[in-house]
C-alpha angles and dihedrals in degrees: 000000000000124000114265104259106359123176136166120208141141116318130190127170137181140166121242135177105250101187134357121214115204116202114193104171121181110283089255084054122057153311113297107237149186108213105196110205107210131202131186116227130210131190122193117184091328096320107116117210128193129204132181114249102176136243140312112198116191109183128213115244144155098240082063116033099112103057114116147215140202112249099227121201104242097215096044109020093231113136129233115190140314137268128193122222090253091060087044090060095043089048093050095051092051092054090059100045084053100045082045098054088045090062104040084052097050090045082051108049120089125265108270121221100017108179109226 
């Protein structure tokens, strides 16, 4: 007996990262990690699927703060350099500090355009 609505058609499927958790305990504490969430996506004739894969954690030590990784343009997979994890950490941390400062100046400037 066939199976109910079956159809064959043009199939395609990948893995991509969907979302990455960074933890940065306190040094006492623990290993700073990056912890990378996979799914897997299917397409079947133009309808994307996406299904959980799992996790991949990669921790932050010093044993292996200079590797390095190639920095890989998203839209056309060229690469453009390389970075180490050491310069990972230090650029993370600056974007912080940066979105941080932008918010504690905007909480901090004075209301535009008050009507007396």
């Amino acid at each position: 007996m066939p199976d109910y609505n079956e159809q064959a058609g043009q199939y395609s499927s990948w893995t991509r990262c969907k979302y990455i958790g960074i933890d940065n305990p306190r040094p006492h504490l623990g290993v700073p990690a990056v912890t990378f969430v996979e799914e897997r996506c299917i397409n079947v004739d133009g309808e994307e699927v996406q299904r959980p894969l799992g996790n991949l954690v990669e921790p932050f030590t010093p044993e292996n703060a200079g590797e390095a990784f190639d920095l890989v343009d998203p839209e056309t997979g060229s690469v453009l350099g390389s970075m180490t994890y050491q310069g990972l950490y230090v650029a993370l941390a600056s974007a912080y500090l940066h979105v941080a400062t932008k918010r504690d100046q905007a909480q901090s400037a004075p209301p535009e355009n008050l009507a007396e």
